[in-house]
Each structure stands twice: as C-alpha cells, then as structure tokens.
N, C-alpha and C positions, 0 to 999 in steps of 0.2 A: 184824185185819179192817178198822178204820178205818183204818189207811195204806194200806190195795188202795185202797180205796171215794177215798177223797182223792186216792189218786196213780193211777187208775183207765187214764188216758194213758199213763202211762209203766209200767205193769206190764204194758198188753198189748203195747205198742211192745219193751219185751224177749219177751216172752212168741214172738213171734211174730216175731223177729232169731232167738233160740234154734229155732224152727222151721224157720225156713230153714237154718241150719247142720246142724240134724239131716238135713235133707232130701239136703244137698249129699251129708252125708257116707254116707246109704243110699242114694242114685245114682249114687256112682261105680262102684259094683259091681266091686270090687277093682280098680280103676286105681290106682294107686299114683303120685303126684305127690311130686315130685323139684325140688327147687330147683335155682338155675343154679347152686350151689357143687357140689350133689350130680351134677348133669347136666355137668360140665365135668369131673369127674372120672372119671365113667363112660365119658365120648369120650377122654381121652386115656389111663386104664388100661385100659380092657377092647374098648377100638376100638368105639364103643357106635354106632350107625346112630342121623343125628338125619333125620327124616322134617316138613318143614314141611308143613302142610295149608292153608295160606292162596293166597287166589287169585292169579293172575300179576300183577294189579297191585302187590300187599302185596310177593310176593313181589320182584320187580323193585326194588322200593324199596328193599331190602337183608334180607340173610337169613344165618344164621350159615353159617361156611366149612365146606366139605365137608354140609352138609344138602343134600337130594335134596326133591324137589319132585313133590309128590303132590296137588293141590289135592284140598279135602274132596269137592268134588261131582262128581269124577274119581276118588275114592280106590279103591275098587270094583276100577276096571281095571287100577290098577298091580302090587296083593295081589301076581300072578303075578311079577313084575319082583323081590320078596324074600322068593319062596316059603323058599328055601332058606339065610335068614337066621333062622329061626325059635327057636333057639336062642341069637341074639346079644340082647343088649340092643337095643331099639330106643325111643329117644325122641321121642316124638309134640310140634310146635308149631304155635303161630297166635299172633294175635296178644295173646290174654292168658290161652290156657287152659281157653276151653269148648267150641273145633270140635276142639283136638286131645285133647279126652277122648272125643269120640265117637267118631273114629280107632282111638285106641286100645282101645275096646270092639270094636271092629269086627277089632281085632287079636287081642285075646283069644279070637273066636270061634272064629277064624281058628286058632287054635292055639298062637299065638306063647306063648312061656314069659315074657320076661321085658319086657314092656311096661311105657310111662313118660311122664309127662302132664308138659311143663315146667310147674309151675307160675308162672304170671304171664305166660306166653307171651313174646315178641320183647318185649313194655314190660320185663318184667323184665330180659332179657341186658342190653338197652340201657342201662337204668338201673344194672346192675353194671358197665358199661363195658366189655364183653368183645368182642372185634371181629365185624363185620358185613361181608359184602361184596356187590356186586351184579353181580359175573361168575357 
C-alpha cells in the first residue's frame, strides 16, 4: 500500500494504458487485425481483395498494387461493387489502421465472412518495405 500511495503517478498512468488496451481490444468487435507478413500472404495465397479506405489524396500518394479504392466516407456506396466477394478474404487499409477497422465492421455487418484490418495501415507496408504504387 505505501508503494501505490508513493508511486501514486505511475500506478494510474499504468492503470489506465491497461484501460485503453482493454478498450481497443472490446472495440474491435471481432475484426481480426493481420500484420503486413500475415496480410501479403493472404494476397498472394488465397487471392485475398485488399480494400484501401483512405481518401484520394492519401490515396494518390501511393497505395499497395492491385488495392481497389473505396474512400471511408464513400465506403457505403461501393458494398455493391463486392457484393459478390463475400466469401473471399478481404483486407481493410488507411493509413495506420483505425478508418480501416471501421470499414471492416461495416463488412462484417454486411455479411462478409472473412474480413481483416491491416494492422499498422500504409506506415506499416511502407516500413516493411513492400512495394507501393500510384497508377
């Protein structure tokens, strides 16, 4: 009890880091986040559909090859454009991971079976070095 009382700062300063993670991880409401090892694997064994949600400027700037372009606050109207993908893998991105968890709940609702949040968005691919293009 006197090391709480003493170190009072830094047990809620965890206290409430621990909170946050808890929160994250009862928010994502089974979206299932996929690293870019796990998500480059899925694209090139199981033909996985990668879905960017970032806007056309993000977008423009470079985006991984073959991802199709759904911006978040457009997302709504595309659904139809891969109604009939709902069975494939589909990998949700932006730019690090919290527009394409939304997406992807929005997939989920949607029906899709096998929905996937890169986590770490476009900073991650980039930072693994994996190519980018902006045709």
């Amino acid at each position: 009890m006197e090391f709480i009382q003493q170190n009072l700062m830094w047990v809620t300063l965890a206290a409430a880091s621990g909170g946050m993670l808890l929160w994250q991880t009862l928010k994502s409401s089974g979206v299932k986040n996929v690293s870019v090892g796990e998500a480059t694997l899925m694209i090139n064994r199981q033909d996985a559909l990668v879905v960017d949600v970032r806007e056309t400027a993000e977008w423009s700037a470079g985006h991984i090859p073959a991802a199709r372009h759904f911006p978040l606050s457009q997302f709504a109207k595309h659904l139809v454009e891969i109604e009939k993908l709902k069975d494939k893998p589909v990998i949700l991105v932006c730019a690090s991971g919290n527009r394409s968890g939304n997406a992807a709940k929005t997939l989920m609702k949607a029906g899709f079976l096998q929905v996937f949040n890169l986590a770490g968005g476009m900073r991650a691919w980039i930072d693994a070095g994996l190519p980018v293009t902006k045709k």
